[in-house]
Backbone as CSV, one residue per row, in Angstrom:
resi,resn,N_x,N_y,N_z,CA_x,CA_y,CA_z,C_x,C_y,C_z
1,UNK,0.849,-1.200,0.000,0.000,0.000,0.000,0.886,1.253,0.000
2,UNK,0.358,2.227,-0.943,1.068,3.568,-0.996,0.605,4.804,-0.269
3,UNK,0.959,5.238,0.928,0.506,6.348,0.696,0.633,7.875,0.038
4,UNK,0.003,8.312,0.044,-0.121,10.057,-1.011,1.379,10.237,-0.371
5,UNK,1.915,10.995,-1.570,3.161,11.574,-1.317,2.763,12.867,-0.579
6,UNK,1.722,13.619,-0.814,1.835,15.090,-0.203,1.773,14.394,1.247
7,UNK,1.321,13.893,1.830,0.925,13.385,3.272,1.998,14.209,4.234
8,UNK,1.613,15.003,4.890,2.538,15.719,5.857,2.095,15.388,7.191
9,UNK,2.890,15.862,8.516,2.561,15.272,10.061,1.149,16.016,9.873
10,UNK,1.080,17.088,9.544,-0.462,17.893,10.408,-1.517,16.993,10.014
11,UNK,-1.590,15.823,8.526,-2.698,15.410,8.075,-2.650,13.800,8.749
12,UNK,-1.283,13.543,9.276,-1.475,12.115,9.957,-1.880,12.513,11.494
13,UNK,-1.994,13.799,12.492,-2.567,14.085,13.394,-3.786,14.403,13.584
14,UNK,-4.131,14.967,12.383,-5.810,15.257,12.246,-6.241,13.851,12.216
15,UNK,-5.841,12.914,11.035,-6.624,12.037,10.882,-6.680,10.686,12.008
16,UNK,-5.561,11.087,12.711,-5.867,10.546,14.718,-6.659,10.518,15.446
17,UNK,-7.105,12.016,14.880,-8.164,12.940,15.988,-9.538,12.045,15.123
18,UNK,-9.677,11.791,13.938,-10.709,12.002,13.156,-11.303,10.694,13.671
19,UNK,-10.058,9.710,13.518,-10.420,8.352,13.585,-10.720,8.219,14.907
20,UNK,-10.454,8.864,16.181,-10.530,8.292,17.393,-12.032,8.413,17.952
21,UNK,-12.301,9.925,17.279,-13.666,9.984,17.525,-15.001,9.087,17.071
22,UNK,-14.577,8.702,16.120,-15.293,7.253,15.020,-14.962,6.173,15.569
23,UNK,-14.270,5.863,16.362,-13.980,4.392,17.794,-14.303,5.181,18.274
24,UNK,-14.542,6.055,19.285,-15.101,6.338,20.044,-16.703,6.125,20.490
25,UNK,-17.323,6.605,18.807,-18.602,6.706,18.491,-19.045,4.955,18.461
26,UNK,-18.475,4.292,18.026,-18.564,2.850,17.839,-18.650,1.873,18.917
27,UNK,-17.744,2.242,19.636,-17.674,1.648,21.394,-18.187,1.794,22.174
28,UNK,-18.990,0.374,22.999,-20.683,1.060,23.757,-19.811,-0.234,24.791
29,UNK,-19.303,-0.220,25.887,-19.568,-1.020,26.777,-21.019,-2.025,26.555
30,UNK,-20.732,-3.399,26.524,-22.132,-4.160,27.063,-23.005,-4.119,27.843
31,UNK,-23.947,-3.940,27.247,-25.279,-3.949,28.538,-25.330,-1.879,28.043
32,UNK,-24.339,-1.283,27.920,-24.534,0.296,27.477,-25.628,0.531,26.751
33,UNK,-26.592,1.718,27.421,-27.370,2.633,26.404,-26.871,3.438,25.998
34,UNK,-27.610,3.751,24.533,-26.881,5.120,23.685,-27.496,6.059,24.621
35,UNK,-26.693,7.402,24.591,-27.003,8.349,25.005,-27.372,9.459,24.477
36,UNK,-28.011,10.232,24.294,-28.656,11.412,23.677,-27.376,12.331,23.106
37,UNK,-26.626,12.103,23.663,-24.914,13.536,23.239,-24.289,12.635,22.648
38,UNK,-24.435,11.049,22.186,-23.528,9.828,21.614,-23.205,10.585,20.056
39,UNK,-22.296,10.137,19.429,-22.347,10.748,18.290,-23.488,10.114,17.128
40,UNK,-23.940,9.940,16.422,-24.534,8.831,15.327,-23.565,8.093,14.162
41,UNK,-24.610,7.262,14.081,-23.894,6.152,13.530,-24.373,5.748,12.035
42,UNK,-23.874,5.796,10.960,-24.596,5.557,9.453,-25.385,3.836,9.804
43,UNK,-26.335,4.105,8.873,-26.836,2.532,8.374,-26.075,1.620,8.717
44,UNK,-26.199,0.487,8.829,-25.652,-0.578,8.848,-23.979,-0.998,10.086
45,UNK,-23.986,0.637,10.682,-22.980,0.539,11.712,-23.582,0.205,12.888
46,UNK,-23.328,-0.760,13.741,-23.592,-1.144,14.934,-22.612,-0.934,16.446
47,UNK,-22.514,-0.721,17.230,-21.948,-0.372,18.507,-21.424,-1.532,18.810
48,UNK,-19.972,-1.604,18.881,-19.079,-3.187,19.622,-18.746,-2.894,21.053
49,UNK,-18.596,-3.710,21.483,-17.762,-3.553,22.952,-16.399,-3.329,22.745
50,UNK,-15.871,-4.352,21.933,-14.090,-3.274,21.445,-14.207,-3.807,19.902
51,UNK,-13.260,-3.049,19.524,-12.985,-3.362,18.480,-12.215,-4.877,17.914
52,UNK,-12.301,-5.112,16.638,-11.743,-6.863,16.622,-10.054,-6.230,16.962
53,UNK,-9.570,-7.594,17.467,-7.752,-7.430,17.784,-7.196,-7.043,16.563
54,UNK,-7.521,-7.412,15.190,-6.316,-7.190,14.330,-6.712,-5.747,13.828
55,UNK,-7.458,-5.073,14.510,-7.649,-3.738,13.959,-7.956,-3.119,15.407
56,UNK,-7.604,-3.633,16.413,-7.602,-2.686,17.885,-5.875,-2.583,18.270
57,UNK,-5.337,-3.324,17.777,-3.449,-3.487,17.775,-3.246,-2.503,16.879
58,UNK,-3.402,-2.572,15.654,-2.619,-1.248,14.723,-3.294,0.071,15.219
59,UNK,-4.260,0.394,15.442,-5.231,1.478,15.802,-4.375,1.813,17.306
60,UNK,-3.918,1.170,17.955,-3.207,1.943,18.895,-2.282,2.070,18.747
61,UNK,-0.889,1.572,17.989,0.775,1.249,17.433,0.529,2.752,16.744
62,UNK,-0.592,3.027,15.768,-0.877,4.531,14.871,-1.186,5.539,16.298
63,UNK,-1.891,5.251,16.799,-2.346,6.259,17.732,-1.192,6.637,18.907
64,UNK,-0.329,5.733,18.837,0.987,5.953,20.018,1.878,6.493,19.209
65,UNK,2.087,6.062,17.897,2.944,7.167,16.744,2.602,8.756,17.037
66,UNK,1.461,8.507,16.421,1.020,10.038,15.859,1.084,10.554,17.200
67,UNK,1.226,10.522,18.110,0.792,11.356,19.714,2.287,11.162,19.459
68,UNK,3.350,10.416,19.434,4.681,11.454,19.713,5.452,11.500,18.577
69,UNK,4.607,11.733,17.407,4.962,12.730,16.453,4.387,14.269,16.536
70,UNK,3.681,14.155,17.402,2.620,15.655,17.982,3.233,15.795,18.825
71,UNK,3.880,14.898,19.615,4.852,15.726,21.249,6.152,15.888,20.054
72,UNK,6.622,15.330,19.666,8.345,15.924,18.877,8.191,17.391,18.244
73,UNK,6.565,17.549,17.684,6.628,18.529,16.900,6.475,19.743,17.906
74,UNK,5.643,19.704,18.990,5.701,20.725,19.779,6.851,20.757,21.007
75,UNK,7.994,19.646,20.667,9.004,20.149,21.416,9.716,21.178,20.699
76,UNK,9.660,20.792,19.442,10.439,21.647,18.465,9.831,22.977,18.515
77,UNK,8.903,22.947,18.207,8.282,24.621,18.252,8.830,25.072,19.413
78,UNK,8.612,24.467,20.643,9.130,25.281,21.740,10.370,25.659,21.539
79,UNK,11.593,25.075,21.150,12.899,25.225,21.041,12.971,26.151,20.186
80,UNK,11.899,26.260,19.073,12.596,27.230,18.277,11.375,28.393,18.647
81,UNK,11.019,28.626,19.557,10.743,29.733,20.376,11.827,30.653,21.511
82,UNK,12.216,29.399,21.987,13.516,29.451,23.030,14.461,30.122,22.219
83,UNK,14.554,29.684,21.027,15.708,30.536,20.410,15.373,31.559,19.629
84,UNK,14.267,32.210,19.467,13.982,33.379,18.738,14.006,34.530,20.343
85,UNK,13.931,33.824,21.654,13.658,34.855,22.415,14.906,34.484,22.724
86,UNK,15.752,33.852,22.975,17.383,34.325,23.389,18.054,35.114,22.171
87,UNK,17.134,35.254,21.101,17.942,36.236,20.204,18.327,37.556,20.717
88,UNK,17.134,37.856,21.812,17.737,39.133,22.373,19.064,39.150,22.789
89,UNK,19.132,37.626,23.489,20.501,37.329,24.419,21.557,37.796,23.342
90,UNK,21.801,36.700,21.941,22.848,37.188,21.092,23.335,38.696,20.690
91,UNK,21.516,39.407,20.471,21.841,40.954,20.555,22.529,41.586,21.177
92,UNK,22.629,41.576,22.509,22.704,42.047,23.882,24.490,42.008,23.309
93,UNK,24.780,40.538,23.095,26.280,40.685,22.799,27.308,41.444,21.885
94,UNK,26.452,41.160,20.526,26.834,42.404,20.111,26.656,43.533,19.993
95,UNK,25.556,44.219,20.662,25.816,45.371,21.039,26.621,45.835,22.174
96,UNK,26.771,44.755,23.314,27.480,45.455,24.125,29.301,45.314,23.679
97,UNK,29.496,44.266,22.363,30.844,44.137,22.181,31.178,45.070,21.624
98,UNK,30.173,46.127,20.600,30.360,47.259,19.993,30.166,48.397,20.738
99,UNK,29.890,48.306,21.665,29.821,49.211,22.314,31.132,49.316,23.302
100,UNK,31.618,48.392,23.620,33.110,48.280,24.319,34.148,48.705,23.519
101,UNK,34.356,48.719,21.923,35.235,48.626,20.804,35.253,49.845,20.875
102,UNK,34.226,50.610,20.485,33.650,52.079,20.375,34.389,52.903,21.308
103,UNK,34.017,52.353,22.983,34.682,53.418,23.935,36.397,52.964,24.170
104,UNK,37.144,52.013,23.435,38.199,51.884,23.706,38.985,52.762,22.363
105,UNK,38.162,52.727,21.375,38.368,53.641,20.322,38.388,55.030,20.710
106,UNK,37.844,55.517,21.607,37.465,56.800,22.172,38.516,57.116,23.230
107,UNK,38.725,56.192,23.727,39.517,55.878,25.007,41.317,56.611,24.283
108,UNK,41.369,55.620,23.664,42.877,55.440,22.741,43.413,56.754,22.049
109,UNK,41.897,57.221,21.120,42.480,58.707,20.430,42.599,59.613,21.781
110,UNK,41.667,60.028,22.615,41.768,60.806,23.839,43.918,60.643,23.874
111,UNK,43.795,59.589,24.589,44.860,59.259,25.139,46.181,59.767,24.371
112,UNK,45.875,59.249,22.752,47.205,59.955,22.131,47.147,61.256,21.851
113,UNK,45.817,62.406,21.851,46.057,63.428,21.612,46.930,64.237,23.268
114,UNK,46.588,63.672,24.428,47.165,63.787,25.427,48.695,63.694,25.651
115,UNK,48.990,62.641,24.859,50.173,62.227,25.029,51.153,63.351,23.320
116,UNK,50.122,63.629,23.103,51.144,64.425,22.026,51.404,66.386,22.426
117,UNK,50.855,66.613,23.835,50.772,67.956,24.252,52.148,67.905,24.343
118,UNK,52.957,69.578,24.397,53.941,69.779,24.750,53.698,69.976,26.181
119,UNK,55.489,70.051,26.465,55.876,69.920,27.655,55.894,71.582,28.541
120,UNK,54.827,71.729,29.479,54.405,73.277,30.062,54.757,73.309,31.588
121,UNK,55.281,72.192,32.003,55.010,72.023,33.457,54.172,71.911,34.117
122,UNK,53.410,72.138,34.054,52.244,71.351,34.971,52.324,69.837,34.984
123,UNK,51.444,69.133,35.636,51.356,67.585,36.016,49.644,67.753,36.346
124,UNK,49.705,66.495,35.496,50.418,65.462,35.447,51.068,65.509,33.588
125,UNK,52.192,65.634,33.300,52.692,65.694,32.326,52.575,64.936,30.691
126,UNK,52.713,65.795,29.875,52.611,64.500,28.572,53.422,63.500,28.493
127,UNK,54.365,63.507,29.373,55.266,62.293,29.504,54.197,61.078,30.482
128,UNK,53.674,61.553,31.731,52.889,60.710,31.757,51.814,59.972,31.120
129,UNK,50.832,60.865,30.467,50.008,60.627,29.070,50.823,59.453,28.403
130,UNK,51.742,59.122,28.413,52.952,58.748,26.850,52.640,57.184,27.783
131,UNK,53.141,57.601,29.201,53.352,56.674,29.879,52.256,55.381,29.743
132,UNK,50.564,56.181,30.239,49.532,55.613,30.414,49.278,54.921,29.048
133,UNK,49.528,55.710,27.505,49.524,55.039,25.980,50.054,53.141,26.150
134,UNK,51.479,53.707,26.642,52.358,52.372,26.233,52.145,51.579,27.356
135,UNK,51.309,51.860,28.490,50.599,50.510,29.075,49.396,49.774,28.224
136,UNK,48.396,50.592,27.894,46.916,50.339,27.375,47.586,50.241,25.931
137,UNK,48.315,50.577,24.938,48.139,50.603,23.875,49.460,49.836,23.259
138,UNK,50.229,49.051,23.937,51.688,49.084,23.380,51.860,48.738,22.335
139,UNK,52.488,48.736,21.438,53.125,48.187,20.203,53.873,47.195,20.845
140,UNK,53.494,45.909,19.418,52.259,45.967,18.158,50.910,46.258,18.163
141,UNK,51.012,45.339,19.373,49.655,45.278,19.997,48.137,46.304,19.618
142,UNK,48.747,47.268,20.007,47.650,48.524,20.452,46.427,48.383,20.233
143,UNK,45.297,48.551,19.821,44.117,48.355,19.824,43.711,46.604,19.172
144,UNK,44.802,46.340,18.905,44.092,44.694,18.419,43.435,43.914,19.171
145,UNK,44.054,44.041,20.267,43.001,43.110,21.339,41.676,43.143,21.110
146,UNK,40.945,44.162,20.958,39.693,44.367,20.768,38.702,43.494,19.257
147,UNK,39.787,42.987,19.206,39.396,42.319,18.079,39.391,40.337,18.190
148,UNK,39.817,40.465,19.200,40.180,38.609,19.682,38.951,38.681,20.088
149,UNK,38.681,36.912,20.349,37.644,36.124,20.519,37.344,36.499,22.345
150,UNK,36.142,36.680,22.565,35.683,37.540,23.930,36.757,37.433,25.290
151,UNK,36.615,35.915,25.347,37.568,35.339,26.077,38.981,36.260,26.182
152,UNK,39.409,36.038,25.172,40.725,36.664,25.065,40.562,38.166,25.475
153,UNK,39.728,39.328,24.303,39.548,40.217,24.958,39.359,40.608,26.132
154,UNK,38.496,39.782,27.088,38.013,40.305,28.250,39.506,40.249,29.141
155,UNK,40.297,39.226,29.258,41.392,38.999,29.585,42.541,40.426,29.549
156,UNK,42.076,40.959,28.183,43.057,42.087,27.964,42.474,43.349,28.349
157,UNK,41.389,43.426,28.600,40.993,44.495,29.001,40.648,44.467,30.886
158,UNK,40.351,43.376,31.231,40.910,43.378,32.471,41.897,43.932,33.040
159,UNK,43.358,43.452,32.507,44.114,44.004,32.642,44.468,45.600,32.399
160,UNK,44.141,45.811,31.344,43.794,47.468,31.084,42.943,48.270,32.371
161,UNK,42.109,47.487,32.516,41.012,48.238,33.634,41.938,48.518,34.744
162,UNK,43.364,47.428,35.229,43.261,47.523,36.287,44.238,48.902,36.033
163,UNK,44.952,49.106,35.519,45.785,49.762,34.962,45.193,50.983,35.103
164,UNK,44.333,51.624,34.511,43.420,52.489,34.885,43.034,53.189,35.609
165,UNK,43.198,52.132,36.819,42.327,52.396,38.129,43.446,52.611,39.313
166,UNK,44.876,52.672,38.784,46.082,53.253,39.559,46.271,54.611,39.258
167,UNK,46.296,55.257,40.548,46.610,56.652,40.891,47.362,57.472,39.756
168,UNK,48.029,56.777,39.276,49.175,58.183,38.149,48.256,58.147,37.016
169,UNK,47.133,57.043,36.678,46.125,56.565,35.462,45.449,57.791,36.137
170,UNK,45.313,57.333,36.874,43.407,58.358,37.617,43.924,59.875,37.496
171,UNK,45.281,60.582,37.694,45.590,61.724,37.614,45.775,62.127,36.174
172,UNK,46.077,61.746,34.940,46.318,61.875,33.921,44.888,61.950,33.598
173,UNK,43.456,61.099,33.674,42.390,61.032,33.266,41.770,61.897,33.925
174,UNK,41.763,62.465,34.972,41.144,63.427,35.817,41.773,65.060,34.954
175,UNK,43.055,65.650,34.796,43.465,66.515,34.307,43.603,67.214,33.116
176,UNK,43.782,65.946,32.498,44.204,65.728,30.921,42.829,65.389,30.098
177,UNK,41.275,65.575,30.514,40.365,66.222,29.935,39.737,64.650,29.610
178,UNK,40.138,63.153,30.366,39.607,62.061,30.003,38.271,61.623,31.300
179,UNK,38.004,62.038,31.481,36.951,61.647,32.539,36.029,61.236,31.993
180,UNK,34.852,61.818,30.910,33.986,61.265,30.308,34.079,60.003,29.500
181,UNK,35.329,60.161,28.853,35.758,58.744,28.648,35.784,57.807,29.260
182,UNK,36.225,57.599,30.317,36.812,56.284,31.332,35.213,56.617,32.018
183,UNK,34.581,57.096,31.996,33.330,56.700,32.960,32.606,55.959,32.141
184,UNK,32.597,56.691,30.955,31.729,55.567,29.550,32.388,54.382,28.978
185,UNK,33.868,54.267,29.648,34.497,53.138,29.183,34.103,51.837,30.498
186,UNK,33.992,52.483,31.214,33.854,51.707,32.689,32.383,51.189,32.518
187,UNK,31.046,51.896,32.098,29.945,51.167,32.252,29.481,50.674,31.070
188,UNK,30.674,50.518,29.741,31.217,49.488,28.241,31.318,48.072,29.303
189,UNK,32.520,48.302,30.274,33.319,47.080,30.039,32.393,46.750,31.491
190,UNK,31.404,46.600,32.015,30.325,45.821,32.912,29.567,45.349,31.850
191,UNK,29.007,46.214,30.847,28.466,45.656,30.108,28.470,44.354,29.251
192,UNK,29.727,44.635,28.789,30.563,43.584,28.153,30.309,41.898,28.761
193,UNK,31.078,42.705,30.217,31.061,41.191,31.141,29.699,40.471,31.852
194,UNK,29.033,41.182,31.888,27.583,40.550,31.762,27.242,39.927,30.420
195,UNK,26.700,40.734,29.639,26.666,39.732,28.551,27.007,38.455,27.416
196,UNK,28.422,38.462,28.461,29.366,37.410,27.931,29.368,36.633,29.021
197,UNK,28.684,36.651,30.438,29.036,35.642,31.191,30.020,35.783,32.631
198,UNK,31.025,36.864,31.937,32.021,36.737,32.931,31.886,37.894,34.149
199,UNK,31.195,38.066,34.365,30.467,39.145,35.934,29.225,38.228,36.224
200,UNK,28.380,37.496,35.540,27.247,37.018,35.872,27.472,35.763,34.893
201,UNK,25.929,34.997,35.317,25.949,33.579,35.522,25.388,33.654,34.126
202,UNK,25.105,32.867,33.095,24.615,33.090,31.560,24.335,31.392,31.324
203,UNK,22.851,30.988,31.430,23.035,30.011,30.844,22.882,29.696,29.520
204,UNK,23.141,28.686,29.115,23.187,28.151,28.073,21.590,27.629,27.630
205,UNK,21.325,27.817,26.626,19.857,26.756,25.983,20.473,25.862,25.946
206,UNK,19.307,25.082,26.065,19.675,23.605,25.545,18.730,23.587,24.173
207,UNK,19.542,22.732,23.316,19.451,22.635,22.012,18.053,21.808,21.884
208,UNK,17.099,22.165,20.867,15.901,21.548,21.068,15.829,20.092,19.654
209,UNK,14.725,19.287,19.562,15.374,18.412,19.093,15.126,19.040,17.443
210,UNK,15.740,18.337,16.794,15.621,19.042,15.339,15.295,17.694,14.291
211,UNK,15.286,16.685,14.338,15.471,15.689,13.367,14.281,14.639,13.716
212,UNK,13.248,14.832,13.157,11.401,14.184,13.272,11.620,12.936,12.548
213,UNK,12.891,12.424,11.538,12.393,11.821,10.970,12.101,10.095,11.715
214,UNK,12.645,9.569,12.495,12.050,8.581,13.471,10.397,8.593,13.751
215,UNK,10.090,10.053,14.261,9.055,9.880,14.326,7.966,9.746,13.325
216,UNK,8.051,10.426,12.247,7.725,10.456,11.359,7.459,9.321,10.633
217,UNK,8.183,8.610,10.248,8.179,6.969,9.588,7.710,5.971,10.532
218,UNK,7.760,6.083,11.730,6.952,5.313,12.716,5.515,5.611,12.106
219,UNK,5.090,6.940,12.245,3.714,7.565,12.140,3.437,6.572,10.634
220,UNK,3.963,6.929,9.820,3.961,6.653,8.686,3.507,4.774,7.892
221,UNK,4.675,4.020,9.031,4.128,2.888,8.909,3.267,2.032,9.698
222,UNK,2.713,3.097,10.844,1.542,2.639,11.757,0.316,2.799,11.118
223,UNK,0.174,4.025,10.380,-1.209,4.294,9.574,-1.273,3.378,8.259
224,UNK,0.199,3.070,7.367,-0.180,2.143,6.737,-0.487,1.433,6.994
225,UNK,0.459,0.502,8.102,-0.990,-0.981,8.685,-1.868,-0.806,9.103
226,UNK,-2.515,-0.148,9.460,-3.653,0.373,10.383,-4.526,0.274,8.780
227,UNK,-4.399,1.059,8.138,-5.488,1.172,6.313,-5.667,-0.148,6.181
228,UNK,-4.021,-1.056,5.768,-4.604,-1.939,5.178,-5.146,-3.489,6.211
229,UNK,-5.120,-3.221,7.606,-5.329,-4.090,8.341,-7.342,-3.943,8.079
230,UNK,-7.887,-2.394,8.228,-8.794,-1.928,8.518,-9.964,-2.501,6.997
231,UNK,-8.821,-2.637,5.680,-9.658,-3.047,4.407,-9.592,-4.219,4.784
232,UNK,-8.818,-5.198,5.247,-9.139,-6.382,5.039,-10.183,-7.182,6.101
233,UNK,-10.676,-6.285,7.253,-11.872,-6.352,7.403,-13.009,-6.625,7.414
234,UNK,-13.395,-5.860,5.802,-14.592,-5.810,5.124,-14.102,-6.740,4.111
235,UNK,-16.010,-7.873,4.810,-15.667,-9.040,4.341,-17.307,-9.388,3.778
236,UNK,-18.069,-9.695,2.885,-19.247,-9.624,2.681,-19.706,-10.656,3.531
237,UNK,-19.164,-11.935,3.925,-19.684,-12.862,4.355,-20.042,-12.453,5.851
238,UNK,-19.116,-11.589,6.329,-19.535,-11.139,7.488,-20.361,-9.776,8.082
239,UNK,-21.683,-9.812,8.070,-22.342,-8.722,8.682,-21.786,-7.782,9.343
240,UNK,-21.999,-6.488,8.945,-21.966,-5.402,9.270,-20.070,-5.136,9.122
241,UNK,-19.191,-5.738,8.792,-18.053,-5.488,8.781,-17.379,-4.849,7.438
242,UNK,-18.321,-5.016,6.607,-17.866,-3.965,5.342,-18.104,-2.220,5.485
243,UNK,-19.576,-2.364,6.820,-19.983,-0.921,6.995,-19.261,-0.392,7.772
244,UNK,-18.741,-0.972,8.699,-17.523,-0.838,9.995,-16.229,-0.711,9.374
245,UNK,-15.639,-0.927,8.327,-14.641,-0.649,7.466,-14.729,0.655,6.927
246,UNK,-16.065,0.959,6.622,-15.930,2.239,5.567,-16.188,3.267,6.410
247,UNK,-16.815,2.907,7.811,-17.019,4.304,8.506,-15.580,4.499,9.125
248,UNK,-15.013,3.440,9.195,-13.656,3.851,9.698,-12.421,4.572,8.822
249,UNK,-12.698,4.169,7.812,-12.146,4.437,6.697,-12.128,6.022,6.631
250,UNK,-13.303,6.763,6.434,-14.045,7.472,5.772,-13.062,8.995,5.737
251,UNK,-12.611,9.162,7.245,-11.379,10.410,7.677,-10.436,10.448,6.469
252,UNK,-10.240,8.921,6.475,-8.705,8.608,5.575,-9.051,8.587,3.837
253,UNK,-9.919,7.972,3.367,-10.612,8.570,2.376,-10.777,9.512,2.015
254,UNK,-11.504,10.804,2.847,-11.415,12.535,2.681,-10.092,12.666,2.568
255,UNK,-8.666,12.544,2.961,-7.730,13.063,2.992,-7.117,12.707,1.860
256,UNK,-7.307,11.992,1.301,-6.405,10.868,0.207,-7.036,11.810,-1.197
257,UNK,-8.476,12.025,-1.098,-9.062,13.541,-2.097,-8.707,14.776,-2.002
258,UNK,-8.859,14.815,-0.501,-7.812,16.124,-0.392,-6.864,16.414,-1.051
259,UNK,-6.149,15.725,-0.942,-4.559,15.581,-1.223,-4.486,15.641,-2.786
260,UNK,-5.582,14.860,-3.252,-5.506,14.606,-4.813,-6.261,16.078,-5.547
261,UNK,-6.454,16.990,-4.636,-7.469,18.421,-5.614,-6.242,18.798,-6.027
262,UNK,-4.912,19.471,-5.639,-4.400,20.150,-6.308,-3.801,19.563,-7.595
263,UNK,-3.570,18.090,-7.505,-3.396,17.910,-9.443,-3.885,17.711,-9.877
264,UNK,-5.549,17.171,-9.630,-6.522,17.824,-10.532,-6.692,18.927,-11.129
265,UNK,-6.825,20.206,-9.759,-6.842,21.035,-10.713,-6.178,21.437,-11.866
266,UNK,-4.176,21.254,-11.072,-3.541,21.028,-12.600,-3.879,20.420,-13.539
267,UNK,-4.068,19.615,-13.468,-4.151,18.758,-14.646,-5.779,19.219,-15.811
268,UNK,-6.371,19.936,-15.275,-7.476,20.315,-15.637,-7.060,21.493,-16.190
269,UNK,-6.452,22.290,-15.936,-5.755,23.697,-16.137,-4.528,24.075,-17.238
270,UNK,-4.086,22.393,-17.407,-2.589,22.428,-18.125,-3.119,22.281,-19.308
271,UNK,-2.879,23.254,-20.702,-2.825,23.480,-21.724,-2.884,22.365,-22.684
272,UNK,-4.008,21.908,-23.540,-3.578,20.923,-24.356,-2.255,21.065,-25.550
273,UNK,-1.516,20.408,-25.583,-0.825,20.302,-26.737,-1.312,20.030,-27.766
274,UNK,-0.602,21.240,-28.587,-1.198,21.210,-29.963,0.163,20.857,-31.017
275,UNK,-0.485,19.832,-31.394,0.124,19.181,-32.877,0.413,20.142,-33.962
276,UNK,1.808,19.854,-34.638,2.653,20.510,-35.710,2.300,19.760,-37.039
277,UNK,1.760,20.254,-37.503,1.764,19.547,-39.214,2.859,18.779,-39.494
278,UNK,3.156,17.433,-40.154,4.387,17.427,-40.508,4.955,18.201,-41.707
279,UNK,6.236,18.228,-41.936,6.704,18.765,-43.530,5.884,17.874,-44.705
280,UNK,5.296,18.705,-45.670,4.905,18.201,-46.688,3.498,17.410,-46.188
281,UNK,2.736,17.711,-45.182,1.144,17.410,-45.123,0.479,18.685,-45.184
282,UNK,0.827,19.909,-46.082,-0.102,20.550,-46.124,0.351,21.821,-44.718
283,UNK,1.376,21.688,-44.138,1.724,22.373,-43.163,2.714,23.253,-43.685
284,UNK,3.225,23.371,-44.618,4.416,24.059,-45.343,4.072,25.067,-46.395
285,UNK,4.369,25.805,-47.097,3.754,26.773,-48.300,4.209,25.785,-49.174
């Protein structure tokens, strides 16, 4: 047995739902009255106590498929929810890594126009300026750090920070016109380290599952046995089991038309070909 190639999960979950309600409708406990809210039943369908075994076994093997081909699919959705809302998280990083680059860029020119003042006497001097450069900036080095993998950066700018935050740093940045800098460089590099982890705790997602196809081909060859367990069934010799076939059927039937409208319509729509005379029948001058 073949089934339709279009056949996707949403039409082997519907037709779960479709069929369960049709056993449902069918199944009367013994000694059971119908009840007024029961669903109805066509001609010739009668109410069993269960269904026969070789069609109550595949009917649940399909029905335990399709239910965790419906849990795989909504794990996945969740995961790839999880990861459209930690996109902020990724944001967060690069903006705050550009935003660290930015004030060390800011940081650096400050620093060398400082360090290029002449010499007036006052202090803290452009020799110090020169000084504070060839800690934070040395050759080769000088601004490359800012360009390594976070890890690394954060490492180098640590060190920079601390550098910074010593008295002959703090007098050169206090005098020498850098204050706005190093305050906007200082609430860069918190930034930084939060969003990378290293000031605060950052977990990780966990990866959601991505690959259905297990479930999928389970689904796939539970409903095929389940069809053709369900035709062989309907048997004329036996009462009422050809009508009990087709009402069961009937979900899976609609879908199998379903499936078949859109190349109908093509095929209804696609242009007849039209025939070329041959040479010399009257098709030629």
């Amino acid at each position: 047995m073949v089934l339709p190639q279009e056949l996707v999960a949403d039409d082997v979950i519907g037709l779960r739902d479709q069929m369960s309600a049709r056993i449902a409708a069918v199944l009367r406990p013994k000694g059971g009255k119908r009840k007024e809210g029961d669903a109805p039943l066509p001609k010739g369908v009668e109410p069993v106590a269960a269904l026969p075994p070789h069609i109550d076994r595949p009917w649940k093997r399909f029905e335990a498929a399709a239910t965790e081909l419906q849990g795989f699919r909504g794990l996945r959705a969740s995961a790839q929810a999880d990861q459209r809302h930690s996109g902020a998280s990724e944001a967060e990083r690069s903006a705050a890594n550009t935003d660290s680059d930015d004030r060390w860029r800011a940081l650096e020119q400050w620093n060398a126009g400082a360090a290029g003042l002449a010499e007036d006497g006052q202090t803290p001097s452009p020799s110090d300026a020169r000084w504070l450069y060839g800690q934070l900036f040395p050759a080769p080095e000088g601004l490359r750090f800012i360009t390594r993998r976070p890890r690394v950066q954060w490492a180098a700018m640590v060190q920079r920070m601390k550098t910074l935050e010593e008295e002959r740093a703090q007098a050169v940045i206090e005098q020498l016109g850098g204050t706005r800098h190093y305050r906007q460089l200082v609430a860069a590099h918190a930034r930084f380290g939060e969003a990378y982890g290293f000031t605060t705790v950052v977990l990780a997602k966990d990866g959601g599952p991505t690959d259905g196809r297990p479930q999928w081909s389970a689904a796939r060859d539970a409903l095929r046995s389940l069809i053709q367990k369900i035709e062989s069934h309907a048997d004329p010799d036996i009462p009422g089991s050809e009508a009990l076939a087709a009402f069961l059927l009937a979900p899976y039937v609609e879908m199998v038309d379903d499936l078949a409208k859109p190349r109908r319509r093509a095929s209804a729509t696609k242009p007849e070909a039209v025939s070329t005379p041959p040479l010399g029948a009257g098709g030629t001058p």
